[in-house]
N, C-alpha and C positions, 0 to 999 in steps of 0.2 A: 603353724605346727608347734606342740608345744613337746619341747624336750622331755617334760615328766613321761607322756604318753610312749617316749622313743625306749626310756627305762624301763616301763610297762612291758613294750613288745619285745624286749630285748632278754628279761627278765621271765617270761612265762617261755619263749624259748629254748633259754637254756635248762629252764628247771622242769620243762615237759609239762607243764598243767598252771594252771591257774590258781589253785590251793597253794601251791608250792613258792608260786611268784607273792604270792600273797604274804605266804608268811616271810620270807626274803626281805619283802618290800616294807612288812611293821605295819601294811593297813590289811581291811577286811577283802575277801575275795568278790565282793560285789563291786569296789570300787575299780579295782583290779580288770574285771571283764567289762563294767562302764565304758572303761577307758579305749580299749583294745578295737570295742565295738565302734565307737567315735574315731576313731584312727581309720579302720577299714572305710568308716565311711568318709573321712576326709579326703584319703588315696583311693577311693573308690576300686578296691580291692579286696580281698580276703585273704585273710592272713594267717590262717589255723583251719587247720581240718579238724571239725568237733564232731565227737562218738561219745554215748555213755560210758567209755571206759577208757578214751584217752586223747590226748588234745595235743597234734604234731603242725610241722607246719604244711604250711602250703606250700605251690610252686613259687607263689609270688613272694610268701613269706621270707621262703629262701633265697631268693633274689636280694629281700630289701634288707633283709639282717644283715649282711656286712656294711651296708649302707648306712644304717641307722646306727649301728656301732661306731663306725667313721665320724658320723655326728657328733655324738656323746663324747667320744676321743675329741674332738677339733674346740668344744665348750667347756671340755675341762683344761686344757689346754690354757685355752682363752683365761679361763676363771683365772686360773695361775698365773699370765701373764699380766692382768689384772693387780693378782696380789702382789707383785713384784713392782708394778708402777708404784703402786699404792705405798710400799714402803720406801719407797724413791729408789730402788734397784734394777729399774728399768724402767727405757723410756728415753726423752731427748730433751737436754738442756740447752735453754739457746741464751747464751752469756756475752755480753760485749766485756772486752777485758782492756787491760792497760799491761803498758811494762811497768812492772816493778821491781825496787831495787833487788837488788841481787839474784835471786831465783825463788823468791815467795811466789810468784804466782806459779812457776812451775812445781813447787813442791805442794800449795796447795789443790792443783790437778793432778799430780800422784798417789797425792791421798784421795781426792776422789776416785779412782780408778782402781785405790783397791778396795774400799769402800764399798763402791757400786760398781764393778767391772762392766755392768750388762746396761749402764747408762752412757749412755752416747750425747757427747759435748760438743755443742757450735759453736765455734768462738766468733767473734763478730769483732770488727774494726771500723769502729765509727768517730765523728766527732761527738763531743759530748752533748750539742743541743740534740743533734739526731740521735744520739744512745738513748737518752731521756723521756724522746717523745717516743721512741722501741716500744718500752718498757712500761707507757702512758697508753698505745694502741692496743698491747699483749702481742707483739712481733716477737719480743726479747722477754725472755723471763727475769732477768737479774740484769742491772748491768753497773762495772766497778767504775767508779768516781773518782777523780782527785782534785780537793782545792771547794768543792760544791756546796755552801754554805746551807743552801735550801733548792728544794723540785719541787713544786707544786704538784700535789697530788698524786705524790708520790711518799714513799717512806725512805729516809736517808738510813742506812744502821750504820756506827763509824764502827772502821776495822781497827788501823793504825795510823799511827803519826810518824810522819821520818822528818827528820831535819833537812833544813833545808843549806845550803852552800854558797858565803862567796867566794868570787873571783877577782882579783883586780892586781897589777905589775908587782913583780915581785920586788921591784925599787921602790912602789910605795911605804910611805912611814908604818902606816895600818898593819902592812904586811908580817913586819914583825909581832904583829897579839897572834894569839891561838886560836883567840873566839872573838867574834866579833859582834856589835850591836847596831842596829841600825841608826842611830843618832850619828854614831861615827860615820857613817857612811854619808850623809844627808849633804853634805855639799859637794863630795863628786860625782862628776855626769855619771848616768845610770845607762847600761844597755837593756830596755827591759823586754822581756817577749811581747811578742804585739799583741791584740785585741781577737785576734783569731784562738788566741787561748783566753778566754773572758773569766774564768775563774781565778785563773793562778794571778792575772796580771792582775782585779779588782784586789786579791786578797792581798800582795805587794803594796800598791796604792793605797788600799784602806788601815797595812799598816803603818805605811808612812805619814799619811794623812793626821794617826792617830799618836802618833807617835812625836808630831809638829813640825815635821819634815817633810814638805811636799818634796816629791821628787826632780830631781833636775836633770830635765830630759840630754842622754848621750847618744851619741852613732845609733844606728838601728840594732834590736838584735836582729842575725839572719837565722841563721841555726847555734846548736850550741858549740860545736868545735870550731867553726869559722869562726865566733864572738870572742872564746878564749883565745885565739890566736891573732885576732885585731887586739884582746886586751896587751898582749904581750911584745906587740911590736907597735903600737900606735906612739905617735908622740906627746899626746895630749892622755893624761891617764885617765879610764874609765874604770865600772863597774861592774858586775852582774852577779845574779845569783841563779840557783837553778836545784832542783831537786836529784837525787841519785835515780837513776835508770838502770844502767847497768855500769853498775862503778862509778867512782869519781874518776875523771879524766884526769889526766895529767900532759899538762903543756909547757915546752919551754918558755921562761920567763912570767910564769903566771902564779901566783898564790893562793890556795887554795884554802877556803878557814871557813870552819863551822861558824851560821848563826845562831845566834843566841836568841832566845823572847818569842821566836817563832818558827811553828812547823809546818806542813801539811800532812791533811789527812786524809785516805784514803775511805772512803765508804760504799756502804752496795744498795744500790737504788732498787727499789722492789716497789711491789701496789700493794695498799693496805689489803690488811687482811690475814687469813691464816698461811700460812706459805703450803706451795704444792709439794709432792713426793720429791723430783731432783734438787728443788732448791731447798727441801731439810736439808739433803744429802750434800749441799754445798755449804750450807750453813755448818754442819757435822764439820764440814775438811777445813774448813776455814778455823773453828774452835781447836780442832786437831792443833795447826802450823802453828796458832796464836802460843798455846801453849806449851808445844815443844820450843817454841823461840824465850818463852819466859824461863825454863830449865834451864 
């Protein structure tokens, strides 16, 4: 069935004749009855009672007219709903997200939301190899990064960089600088995060590496408040460093001092190519935050 036809009938009914639909319609009255005739015969119906002097409907006709207005109502409808994906104002974005520091990421989903109120957000909690391969299958549309130097076949786009933080007894000598460099650090034991984080800990290593200071392995890390709280009563002093999540923690006996020379950086893994409707519209909220953070 083609909807032009449903305009057709819908069209010669309200206007009582065929001349009338015709001129309504911007085409000739031949096309017009073509059409009407191909209908009847599609629905195997008749749809107008035709007289030399005037063209009403039928019983069936009147039946199918509300019907077929329904239609044309449910396609335009459609159309629009269409045009709202298309501008990324509706529709579903499916996002694996991270914490980050402070409430960036929740102020960049406030801005999407008023952005696009009619876009609907799945946040996803994954590790990063399986975020990766999401976003590699098309499971995930977007998904945020930290530490990821490269994705194969994928696109990295860097957002931001935040500093990174150490930790180590507040009786230590170091303890007293403000900032600190990783040479300084390079001969006490380290806590580093394990290998279940393969980003953050290669990027640690490879600066140390690089820097001429392989690391010298300390106590495990387990988590991060357990690790500052071993740094702070242990007798043997260690080290750690760690990124802000939500705040710098604060621990008796621990010190706490920006590093210097190195950050991480947050990025949003995508698949090549032109981006879809919600992920402009995250790309949008994200330029938003960036910018209001730079005022």
């Amino acid at each position: 069935m083609e909807l032009r036809r449903l305009r057709y009938f819908v069209a010669v009914a309200e206007e009582g004749g065929f001349g009338k639909a015709a001129e309504r319609l911007g085409i000739v009255q031949s096309a017009v009855s073509q059409q009407i005739r191909r209908l009847e015969h599609e629905w195997g119906v008749v749809l107008f009672e035709r007289t030399t002097r005037r063209v009403g409907l039928s019983g069936a006709g009147e039946r199918l007219l509300p019907e077929a207005r329904a239609v044309l109502a449910a396609a335009e409808r459609a159309a629009l709903v269409a045009a709202d994906i298309t501008a990324g104002d509706e529709g579903i974005l499916r996002l694996a997200a991270i914490h980050g520091p402070g409430d960036r990421i929740d102020r960049v989903l406030g801005e999407l939301a008023t952005g696009a109120p009619r876009l609907e957000v799945r946040l996803h909690r994954l590790p990063v190899a399986r975020r990766l391969a999401a976003v590699r299958a098309g499971e995930l549309d977007a998904a945020l990064v930290r530490a990821v130097p490269d994705a194969p076949g994928l696109e990295l786009l860097p957002l931001w960089s935040d500093p990174l933080y150490v930790a180590l007894p507040e009786s230590h000598p170091l303890a007293a600088e403000r900032e600190l460099r990783l040479e300084q650090l390079a001969r006490l034991p380290l806590r580093l995060s394990p290998r279940d984080n393969p980003c953050f800990h290669e990027l640690i290593t490879g600066a140390l590496r690089a820097a001429g200071s392989p690391p010298v392995p300390g106590p495990p890390f387990t988590d991060l408040r357990a690790t500052l709280t071993a740094i702070g009563t242990a007798r043997t002093p260690s080290w750690t460093l760690f990124h802000e999540v939500r705040g710098v923690p604060s621990v008796p006996r621990v010190a706490v001092r920006t590093l210097t020379g190195l950050a991480v950086t947050t990025s949003l893994a995508v698949r090549p190519g032109p981006p879809g409707p919600g992920l402009r519209q995250l790309l949008r909220s994200l330029r938003a935050v960036e910018e209001s953070e730079a005022r």
